[in-house]
C-alpha positions as a Markdown table, in Angstrom:
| # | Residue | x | y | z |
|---|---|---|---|---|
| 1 | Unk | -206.6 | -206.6 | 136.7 |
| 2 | Unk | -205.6 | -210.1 | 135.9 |
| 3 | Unk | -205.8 | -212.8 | 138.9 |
| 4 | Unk | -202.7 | -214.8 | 139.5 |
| 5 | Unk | -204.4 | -217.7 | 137.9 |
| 6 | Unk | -204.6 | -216.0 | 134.3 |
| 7 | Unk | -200.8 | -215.3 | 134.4 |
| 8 | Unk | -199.5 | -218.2 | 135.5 |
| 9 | Unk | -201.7 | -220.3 | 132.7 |
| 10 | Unk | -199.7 | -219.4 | 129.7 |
| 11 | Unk | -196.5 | -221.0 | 131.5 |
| 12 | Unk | -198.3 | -224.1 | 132.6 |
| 13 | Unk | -199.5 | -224.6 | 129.1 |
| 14 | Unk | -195.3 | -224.4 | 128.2 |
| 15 | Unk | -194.7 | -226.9 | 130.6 |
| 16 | Unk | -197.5 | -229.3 | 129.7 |
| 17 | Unk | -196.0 | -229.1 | 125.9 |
| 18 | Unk | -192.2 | -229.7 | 126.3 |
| 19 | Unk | -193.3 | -232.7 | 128.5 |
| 20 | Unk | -195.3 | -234.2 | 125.2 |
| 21 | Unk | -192.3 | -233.1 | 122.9 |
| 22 | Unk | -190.4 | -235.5 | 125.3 |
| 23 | Unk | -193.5 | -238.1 | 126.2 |
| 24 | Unk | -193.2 | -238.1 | 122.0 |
| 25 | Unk | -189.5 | -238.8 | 121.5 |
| 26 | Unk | -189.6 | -241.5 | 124.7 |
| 27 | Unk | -193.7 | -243.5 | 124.2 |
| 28 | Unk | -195.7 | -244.7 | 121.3 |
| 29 | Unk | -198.9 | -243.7 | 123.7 |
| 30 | Unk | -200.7 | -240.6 | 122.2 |
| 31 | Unk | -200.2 | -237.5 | 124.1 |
| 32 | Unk | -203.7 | -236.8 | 123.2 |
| 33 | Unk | -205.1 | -239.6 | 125.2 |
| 34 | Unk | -203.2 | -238.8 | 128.8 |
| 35 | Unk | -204.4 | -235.1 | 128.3 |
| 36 | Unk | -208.0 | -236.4 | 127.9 |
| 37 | Unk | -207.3 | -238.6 | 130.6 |
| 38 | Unk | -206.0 | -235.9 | 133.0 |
| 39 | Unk | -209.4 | -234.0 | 132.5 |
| 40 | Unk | -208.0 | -231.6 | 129.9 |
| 41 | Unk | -211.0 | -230.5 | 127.4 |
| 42 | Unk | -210.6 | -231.2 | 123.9 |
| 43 | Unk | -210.0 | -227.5 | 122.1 |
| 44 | Unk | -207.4 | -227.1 | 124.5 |
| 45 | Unk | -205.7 | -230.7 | 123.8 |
| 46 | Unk | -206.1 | -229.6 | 119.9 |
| 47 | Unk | -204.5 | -226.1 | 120.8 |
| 48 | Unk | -201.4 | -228.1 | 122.5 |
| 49 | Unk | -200.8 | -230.4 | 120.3 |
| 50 | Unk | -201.0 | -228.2 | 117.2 |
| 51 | Unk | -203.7 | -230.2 | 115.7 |
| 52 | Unk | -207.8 | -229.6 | 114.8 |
| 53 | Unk | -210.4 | -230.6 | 116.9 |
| 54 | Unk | -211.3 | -233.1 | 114.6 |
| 55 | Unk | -208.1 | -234.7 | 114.4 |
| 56 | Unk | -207.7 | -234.9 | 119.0 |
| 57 | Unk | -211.2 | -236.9 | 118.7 |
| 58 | Unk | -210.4 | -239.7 | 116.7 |
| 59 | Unk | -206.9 | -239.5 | 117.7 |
| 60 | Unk | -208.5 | -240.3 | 121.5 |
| 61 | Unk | -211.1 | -242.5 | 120.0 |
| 62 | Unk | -208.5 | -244.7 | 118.4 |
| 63 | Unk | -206.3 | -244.7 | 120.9 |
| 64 | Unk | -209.0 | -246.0 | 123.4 |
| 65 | Unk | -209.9 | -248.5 | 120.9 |
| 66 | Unk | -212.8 | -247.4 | 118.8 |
| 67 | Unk | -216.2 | -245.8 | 120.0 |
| 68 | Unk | -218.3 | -247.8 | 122.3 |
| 69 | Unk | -220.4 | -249.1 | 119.8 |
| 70 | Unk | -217.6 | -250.6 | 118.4 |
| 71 | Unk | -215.9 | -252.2 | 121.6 |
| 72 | Unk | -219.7 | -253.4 | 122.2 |
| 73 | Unk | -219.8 | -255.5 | 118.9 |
| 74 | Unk | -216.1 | -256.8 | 119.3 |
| 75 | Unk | -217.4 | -258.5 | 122.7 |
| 76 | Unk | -220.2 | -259.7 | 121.6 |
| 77 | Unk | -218.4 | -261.4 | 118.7 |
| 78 | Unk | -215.2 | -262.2 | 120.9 |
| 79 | Unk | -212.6 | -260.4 | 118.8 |
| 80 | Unk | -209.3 | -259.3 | 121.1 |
| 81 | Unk | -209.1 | -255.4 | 122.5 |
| 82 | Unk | -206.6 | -253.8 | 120.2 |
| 83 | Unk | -203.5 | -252.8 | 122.8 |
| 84 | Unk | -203.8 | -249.3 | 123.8 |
């Protein structure tokens, strides 16, 4: 038997995807990012947003600014923080 969590998952998942329809129309921030900020894992992000996992990642990674490494040499050579 299915707990009440397993059947109320599919229309949270609805939900969570006609707000980034919206959050898409109305923002130029990346739905990607505020998924992987609210804790959501990244095959799931992938799965909502109808893109591969490869594709979430640098999508994140980009919208953060880079990988650490990166942000690392930009401070150490004073260059601006791109705008997220």
């Amino acid at each position: 038997m299915e707990s009440s969590n397993d059947l109320i998952l599919p229309y949270l998942r609805a939900l969570v995807i006609l707000q980034l329809e919206r959050l898409h129309d109305e923002s130029d921030v990346k739905p990607e990012l505020l998924l992987s900020r609210a804790g959501i894992p990244l095959p799931d992000i992938a799965q909502m947003v109808g893109k591969n996992y490869a594709a979430v990642a640098k999508a994140i990674s980009r919208a953060k600014g880079g990988t650490q490494k990166e942000r690392l040499q930009r401070a150490m050579t004073h260059e601006p923080e791109p705008a997220e």
